[in-house]
BATIGU-591832 format. One record per atom (N, C-alpha, C): x, y, z. Coordinates in steps of 0.05 Angstrom, whole numbers, padded with zeros to 5 digits, always signed. Atoms other than C-alpha are relative to their C-alpha. Layout:
# residues N
XYZ ...
//
This chain:
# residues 298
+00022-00015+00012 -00136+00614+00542 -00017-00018-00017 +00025+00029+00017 -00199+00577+00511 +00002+00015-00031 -00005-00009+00026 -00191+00575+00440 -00025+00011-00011 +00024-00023+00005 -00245+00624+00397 -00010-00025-00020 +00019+00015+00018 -00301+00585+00365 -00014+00008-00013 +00022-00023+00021 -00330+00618+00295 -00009-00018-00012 +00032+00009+00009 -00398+00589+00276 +00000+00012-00024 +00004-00013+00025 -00408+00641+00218 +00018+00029+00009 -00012-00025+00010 -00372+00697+00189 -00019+00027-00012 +00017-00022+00010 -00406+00772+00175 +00013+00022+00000 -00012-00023+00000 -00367+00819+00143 -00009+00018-00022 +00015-00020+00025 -00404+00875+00113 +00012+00006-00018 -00012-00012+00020 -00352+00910+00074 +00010-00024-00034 -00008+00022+00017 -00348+00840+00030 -00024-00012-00018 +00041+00014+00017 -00404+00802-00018 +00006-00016+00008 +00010+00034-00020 -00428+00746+00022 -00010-00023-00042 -00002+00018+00019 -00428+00689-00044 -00011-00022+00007 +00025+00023-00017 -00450+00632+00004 +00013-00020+00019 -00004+00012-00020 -00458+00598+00056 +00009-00034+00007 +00005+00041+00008 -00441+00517+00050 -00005-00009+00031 +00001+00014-00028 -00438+00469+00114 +00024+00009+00014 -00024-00005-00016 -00365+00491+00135 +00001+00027-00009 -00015-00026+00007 -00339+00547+00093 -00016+00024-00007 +00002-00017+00001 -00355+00617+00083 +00004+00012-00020 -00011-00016+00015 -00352+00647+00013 -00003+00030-00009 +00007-00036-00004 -00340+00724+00003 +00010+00005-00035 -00014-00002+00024 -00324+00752-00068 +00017+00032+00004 -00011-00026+00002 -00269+00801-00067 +00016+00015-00024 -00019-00006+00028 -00240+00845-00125 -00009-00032-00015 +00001+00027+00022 -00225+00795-00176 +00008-00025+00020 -00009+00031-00010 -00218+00733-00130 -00026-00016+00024 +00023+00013-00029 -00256+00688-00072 +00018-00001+00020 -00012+00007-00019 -00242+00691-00006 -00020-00027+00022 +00005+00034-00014 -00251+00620+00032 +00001+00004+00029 +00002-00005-00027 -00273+00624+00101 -00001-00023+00017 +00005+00034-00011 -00260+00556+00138 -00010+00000+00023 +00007-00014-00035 -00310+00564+00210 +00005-00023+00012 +00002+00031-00025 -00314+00511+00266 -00031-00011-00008 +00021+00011+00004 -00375+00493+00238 +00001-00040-00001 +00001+00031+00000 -00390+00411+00240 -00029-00009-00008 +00015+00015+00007 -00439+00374+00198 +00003-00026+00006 -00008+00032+00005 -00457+00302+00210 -00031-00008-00010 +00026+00013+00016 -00510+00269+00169 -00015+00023-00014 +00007-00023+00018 -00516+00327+00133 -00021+00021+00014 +00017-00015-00014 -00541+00367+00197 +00018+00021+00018 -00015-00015-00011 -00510+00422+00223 +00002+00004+00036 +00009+00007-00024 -00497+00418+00291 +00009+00023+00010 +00004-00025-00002 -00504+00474+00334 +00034+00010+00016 -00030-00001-00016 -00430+00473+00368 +00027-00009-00019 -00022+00007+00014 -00370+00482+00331 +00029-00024+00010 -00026+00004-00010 -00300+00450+00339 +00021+00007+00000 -00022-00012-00009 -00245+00477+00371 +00019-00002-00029 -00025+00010+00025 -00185+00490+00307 -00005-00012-00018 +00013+00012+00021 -00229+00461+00258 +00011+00015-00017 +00003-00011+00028 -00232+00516+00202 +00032-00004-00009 -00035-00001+00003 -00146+00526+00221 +00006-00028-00014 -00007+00029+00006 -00140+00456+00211 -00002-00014-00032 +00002+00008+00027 -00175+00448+00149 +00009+00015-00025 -00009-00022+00016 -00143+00507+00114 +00025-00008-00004 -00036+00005+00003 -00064+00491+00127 -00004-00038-00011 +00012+00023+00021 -00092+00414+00106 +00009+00008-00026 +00002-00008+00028 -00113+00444+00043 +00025+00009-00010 -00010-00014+00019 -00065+00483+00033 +00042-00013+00000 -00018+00024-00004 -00008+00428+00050 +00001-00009-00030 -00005+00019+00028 -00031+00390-00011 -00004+00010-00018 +00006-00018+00021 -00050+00442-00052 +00030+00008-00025 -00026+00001+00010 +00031+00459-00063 +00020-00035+00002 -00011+00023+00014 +00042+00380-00060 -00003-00014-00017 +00008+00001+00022 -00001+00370-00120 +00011+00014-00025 -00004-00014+00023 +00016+00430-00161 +00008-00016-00025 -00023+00021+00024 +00074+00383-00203 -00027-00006-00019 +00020+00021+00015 +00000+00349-00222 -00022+00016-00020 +00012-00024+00011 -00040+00403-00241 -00003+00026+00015 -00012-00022-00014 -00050+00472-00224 -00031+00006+00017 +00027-00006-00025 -00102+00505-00163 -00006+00023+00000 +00014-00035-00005 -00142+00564-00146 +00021+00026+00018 -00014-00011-00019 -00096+00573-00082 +00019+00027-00008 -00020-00019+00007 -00066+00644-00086 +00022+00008+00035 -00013-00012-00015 -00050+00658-00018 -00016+00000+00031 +00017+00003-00025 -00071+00641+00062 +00017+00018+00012 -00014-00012-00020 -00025+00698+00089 -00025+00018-00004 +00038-00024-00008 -00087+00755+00117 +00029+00022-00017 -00007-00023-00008 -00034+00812+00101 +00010-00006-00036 +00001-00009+00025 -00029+00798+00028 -00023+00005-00014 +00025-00001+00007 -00107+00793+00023 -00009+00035-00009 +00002-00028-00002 -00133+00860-00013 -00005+00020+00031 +00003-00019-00027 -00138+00922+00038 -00036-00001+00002 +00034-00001-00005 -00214+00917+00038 -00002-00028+00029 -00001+00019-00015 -00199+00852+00081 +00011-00003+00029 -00011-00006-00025 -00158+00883+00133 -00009-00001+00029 +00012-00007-00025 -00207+00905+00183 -00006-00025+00011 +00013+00024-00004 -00228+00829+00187 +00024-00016+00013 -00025+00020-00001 -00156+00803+00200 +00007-00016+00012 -00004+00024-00035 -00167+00775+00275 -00014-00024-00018 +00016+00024+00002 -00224+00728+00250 +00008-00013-00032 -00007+00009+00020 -00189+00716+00181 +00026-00024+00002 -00030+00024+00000 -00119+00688+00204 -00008-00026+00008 -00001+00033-00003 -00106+00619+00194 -00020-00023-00003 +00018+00014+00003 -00172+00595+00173 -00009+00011-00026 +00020+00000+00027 -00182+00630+00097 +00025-00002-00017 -00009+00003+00024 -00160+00625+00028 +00000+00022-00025 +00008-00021+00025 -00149+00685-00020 +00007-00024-00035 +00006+00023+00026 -00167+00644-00090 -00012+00009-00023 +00016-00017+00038 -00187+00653-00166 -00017-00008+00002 +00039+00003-00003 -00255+00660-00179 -00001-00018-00033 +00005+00018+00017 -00259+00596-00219 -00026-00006-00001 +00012+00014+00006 -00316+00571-00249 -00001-00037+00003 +00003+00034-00005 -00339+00500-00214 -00016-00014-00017 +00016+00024+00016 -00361+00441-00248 -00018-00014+00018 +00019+00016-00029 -00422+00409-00216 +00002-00024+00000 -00004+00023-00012 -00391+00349-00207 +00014-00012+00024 -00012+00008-00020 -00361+00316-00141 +00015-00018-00010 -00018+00020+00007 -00291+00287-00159 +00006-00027+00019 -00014+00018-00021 -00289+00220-00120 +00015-00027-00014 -00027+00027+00011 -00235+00169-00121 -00001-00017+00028 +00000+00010-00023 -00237+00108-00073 +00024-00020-00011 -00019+00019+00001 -00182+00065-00055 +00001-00025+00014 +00018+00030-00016 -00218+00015-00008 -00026+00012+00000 +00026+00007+00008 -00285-00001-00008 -00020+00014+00032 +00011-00014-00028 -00328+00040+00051 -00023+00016-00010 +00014-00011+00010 -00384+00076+00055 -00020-00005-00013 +00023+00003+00022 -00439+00095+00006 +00008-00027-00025 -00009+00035+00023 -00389+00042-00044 -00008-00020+00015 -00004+00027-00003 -00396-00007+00001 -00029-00008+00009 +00035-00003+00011 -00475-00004+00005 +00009-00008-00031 -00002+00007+00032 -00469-00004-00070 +00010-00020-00007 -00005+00023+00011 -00431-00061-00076 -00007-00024+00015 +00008+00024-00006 -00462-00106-00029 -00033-00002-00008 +00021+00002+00015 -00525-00087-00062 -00004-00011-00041 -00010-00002+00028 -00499-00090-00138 +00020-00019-00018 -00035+00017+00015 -00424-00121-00140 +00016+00023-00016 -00016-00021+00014 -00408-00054-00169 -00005+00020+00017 +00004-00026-00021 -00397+00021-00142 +00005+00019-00032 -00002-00026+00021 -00423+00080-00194 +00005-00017-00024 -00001+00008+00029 -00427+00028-00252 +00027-00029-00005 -00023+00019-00001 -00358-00011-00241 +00010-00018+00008 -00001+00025-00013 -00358-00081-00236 +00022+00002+00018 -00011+00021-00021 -00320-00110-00167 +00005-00022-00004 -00012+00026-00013 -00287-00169-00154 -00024-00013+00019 +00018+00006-00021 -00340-00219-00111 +00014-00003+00026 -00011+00008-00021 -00325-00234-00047 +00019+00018+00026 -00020-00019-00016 -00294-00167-00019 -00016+00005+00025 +00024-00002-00029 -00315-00146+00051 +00008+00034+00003 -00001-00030-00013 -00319-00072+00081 +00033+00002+00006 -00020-00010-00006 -00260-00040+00081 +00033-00004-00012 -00025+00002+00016 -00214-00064+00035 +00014+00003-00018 -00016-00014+00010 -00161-00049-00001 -00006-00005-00032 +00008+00006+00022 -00184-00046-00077 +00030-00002-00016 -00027+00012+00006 -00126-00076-00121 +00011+00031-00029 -00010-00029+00012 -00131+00000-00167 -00020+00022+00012 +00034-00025-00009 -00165+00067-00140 -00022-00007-00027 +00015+00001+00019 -00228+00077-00180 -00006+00030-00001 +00003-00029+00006 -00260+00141-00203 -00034-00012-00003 +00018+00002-00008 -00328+00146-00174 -00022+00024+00004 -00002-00017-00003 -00354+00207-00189 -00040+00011+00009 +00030-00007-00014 -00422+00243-00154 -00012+00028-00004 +00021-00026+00007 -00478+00299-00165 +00016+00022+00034 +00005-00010-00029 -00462+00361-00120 -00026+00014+00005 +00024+00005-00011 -00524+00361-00076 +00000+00033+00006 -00005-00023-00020 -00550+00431-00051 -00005-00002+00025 -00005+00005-00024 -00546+00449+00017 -00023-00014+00013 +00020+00016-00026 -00584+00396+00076 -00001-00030-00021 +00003+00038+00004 -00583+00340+00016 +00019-00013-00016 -00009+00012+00000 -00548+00288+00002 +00018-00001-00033 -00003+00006+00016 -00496+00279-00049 -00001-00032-00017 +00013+00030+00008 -00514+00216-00100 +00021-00005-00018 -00024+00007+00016 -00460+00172-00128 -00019-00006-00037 +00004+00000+00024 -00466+00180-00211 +00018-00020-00013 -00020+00013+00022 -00438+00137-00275 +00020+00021-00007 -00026-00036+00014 -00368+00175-00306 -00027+00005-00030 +00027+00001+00022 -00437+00156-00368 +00000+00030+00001 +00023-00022-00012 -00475+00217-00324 +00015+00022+00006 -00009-00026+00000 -00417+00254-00311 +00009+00009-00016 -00010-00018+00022 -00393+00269-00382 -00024+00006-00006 +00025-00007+00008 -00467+00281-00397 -00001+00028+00021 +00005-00026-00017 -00468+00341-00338 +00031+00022-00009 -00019-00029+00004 -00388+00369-00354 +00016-00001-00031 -00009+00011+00016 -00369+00335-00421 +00023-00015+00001 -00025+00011+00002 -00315+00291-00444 +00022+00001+00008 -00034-00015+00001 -00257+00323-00449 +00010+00006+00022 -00008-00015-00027 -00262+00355-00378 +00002-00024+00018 +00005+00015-00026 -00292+00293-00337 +00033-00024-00003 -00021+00014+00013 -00222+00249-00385 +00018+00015+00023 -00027-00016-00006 -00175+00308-00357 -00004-00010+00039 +00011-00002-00028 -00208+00306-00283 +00008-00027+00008 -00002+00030-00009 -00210+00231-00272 +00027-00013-00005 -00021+00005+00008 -00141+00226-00297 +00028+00015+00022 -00016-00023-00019 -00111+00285-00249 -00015-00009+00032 +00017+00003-00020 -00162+00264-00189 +00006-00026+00007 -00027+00022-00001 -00120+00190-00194 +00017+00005+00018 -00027-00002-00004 -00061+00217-00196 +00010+00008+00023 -00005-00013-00023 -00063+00257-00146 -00011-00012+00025 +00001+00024-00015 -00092+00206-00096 +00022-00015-00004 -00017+00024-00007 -00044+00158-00114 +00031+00010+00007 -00021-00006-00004 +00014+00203-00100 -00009+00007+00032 +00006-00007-00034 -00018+00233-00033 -00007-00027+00018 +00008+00019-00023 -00043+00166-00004 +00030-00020-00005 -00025+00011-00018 +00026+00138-00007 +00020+00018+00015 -00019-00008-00012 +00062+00197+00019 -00012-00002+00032 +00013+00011-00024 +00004+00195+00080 +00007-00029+00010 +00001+00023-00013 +00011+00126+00086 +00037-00013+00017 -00030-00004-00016 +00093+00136+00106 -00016+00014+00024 +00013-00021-00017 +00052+00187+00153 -00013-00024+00030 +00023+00015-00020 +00017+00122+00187 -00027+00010-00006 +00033-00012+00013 -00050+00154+00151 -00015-00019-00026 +00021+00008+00023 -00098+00110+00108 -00018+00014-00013 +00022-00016+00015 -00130+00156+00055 -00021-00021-00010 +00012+00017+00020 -00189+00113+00037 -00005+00002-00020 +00017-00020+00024 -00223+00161-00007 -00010+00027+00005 -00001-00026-00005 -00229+00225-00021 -00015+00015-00026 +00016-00016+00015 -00268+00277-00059 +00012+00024-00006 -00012-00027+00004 -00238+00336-00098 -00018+00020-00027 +00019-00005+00017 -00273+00387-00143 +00026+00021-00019 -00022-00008+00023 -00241+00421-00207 -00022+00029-00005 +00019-00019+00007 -00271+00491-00234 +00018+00008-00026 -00017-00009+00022 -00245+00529-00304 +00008+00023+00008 -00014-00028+00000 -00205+00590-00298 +00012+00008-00025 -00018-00012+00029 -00179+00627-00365 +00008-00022-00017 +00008+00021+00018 -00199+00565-00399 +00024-00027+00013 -00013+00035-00009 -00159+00508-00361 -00012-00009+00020 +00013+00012-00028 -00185+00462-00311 +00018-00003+00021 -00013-00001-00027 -00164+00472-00242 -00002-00012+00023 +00016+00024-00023 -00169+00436-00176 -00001+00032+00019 +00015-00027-00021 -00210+00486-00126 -00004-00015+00015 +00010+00009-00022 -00247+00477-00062 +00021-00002+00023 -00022+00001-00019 -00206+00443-00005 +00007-00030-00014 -00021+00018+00010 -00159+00392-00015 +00000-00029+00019 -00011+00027-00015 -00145+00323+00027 -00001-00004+00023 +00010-00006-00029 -00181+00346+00088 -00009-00032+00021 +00021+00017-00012 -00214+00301+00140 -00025+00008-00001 +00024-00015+00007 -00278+00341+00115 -00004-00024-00024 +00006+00005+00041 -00269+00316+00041 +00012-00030-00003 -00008+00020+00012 -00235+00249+00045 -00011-00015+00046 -00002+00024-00018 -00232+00184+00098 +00029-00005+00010 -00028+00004-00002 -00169+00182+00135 +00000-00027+00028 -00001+00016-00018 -00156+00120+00180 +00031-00007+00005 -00032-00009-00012 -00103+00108+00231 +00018-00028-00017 -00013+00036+00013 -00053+00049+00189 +00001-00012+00029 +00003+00022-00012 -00043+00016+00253 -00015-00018+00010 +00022+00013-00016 -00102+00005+00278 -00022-00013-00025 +00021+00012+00024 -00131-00021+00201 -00003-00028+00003 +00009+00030-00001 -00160-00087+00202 -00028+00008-00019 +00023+00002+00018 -00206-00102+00137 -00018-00016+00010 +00026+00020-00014 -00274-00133+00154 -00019+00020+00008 +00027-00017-00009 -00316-00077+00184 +00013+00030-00002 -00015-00020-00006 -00313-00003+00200 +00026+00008+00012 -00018-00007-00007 -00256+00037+00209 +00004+00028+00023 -00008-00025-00006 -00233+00087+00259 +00013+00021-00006 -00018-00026+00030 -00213+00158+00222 +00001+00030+00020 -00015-00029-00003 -00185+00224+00233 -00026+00020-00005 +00015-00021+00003 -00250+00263+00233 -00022+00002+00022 +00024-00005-00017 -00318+00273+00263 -00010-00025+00003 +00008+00024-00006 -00327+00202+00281 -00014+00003+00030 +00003+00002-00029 -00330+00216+00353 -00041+00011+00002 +00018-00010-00005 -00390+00258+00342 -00034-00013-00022 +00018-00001+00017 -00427+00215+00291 -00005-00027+00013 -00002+00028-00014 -00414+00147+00336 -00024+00015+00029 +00013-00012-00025 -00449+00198+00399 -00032+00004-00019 +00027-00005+00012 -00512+00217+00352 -00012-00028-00011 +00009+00025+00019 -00516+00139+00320 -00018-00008+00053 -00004+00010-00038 -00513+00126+00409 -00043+00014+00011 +00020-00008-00013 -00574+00168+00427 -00023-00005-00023 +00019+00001+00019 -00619+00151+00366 -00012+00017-00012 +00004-00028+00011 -00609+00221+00324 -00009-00010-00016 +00017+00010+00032 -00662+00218+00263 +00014+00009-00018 -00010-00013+00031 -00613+00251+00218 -00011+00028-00015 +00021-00023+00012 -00658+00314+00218 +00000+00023+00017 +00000-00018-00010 -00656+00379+00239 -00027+00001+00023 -00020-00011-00025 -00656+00401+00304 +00016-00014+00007 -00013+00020-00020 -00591+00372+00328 -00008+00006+00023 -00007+00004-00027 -00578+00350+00397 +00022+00020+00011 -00028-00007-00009 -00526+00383+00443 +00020-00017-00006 -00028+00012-00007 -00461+00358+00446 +00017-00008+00016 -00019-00006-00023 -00426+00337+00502 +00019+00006+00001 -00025-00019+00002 -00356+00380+00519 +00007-00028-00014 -00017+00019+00002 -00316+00309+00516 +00001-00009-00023 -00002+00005+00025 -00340+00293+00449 +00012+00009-00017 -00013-00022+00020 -00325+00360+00421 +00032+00001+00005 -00040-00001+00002 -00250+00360+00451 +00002-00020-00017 -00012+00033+00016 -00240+00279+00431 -00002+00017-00036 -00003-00001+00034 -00256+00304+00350 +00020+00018-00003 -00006-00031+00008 -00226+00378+00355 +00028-00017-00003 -00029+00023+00001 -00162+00322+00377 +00006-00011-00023 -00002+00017+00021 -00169+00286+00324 +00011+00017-00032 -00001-00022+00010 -00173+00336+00274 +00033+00009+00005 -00024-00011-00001 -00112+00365+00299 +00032-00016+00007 -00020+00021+00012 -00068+00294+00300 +00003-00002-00026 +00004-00004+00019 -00086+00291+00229 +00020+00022-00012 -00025-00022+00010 -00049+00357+00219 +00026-00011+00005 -00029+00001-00011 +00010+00340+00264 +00014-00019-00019 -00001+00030+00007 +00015+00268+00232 +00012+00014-00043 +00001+00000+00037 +00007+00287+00156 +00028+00030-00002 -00011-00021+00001 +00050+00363+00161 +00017+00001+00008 -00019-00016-00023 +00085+00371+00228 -00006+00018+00003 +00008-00032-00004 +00053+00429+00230 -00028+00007+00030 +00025-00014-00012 +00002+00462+00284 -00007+00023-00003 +00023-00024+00011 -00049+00514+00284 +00006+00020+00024 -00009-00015-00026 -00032+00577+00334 -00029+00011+00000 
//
């Protein structure tokens, strides 16, 4: 049977809260419900064809490290079973299992928690332009992709939807959430990298870097959003790592190497997709689970 592919979610009896690039937020009673679709952005363009087990994938992810963190601090996560979700949620239950999050309606901080542990990416622009990434001198002489000798704490504006998030100083981010919070955040947003990218890396998984966001609830800071996804972080395969250039990773690579192929402008209207692409990622995606959990998505 071909697996069901949900683009967007529309459930009247719920308050629609908003729409992002992947998820779906509804506000119910006192909490949020987290709607993970097959949706797929690349270059910050929505493309019009989901992927197979995406939202499943990124939900049991999340919610993997969500109870491997706790010890570190505490989360929104109340509960991904549909049949504890209030009864207002019921009627929805086919298109709910295995892809949402019943969660406290925390207040987010507008900042993007990132932490890198090798050098990729928007850092590594920045530091072959600079020698630094977000303010923090480098070492000379490093090349793409390598292993930085401490994570850093790199932290970024969140962008609204279609633009781009922009890497900030921690300067700019206690100036947007204060002191006290961005001290607690960058201290927990570490930790919790440096405990998950060595239990991944037993896994055969290179976390490069990853992005987590924190919100307040009943006055403590919490870690919200999703957790240690191939959405939100860089995951590359350890065997196949070799520092020096790009890496091959556990996400939407397949589909951003096919749009770099045909000369996509980065701008709305995507392209189609070809099937082969969309299986190769939906795969990927769902090694990622097997690899890091043992778990699959029914």
């Amino acid at each position: 049977m071909k697996t069901k592919i949900i683009l967007e979610t529309n459930f009247p009896e719920l308050k629609l809260v908003k729409r992002g690039k992947v998820r779906d937020i509804y506000e119910v009673e006192d909490f949020f419900l987290i709607v993970s679709t097959d949706r797929l952005s690349a270059f910050d363009v929505i493309m019009n064809q989901g992927i197979p087990n995406k939202g499943k994938v990124l939900t049991k992810i999340s919610e993997f490290w969500f109870k491997f963190s706790e010890n570190i601090v505490k989360n929104h996560l109340l509960s991904t079973n549909v049949n504890e979700f209030p009864e207002v949620c019921s009627k929805y239950k086919d298109e709910l299992e295995g892809r949402s999050m019943l969660v406290k309606k925390a207040s987010v901080f507008p900042i993007e928690s990132v932490v890198r542990g090798y050098i990729s990416g928007s850092g590594w622009i920045d530091y072959q332009r600079t020698g630094s990434i977000c303010g923090i001198k480098l070492p000379s002489g490093l090349v793409e992709s390598e292993k930085l000798s401490e994570p850093i704490f790199t932290p970024a504006t969140k962008a609204e939807f279609g633009l781009h998030d922009e890497n900030i100083s921690e300067k700019i981010a206690v100036s947007i959430a204060g002191e006290k919070a961005v001290s607690f955040i960058k201290q927990k947003t570490i930790e919790i990298y440096k405990q998950a990218s060595a239990f991944a890396l037993s896994k055969g998984i290179i976390i490069a870097d990853t992005k987590m966001e924190f919100g307040s609830f009943n006055d403590e800071i919490i870690l919200v959003d999703e957790l240690l996804t191939p959405d939100s972080s860089r995951f590359w395969p350890l065997e196949k790592y070799r520092k020096g250039s790009a890496q091959e990773s556990f996400d939407k690579q397949f589909v951003r190497d096919y749009l770099i192929s045909i000369g996509f402008n980065k701008q709305p209207p995507p392209p189609e997709l070809p099937e082969d692409v969309i299986e190769k990622t939906s795969e990927k995606y769902l090694e990622a689970l097997f690899k890091l959990t043992g778990g699959q998505v029914s």
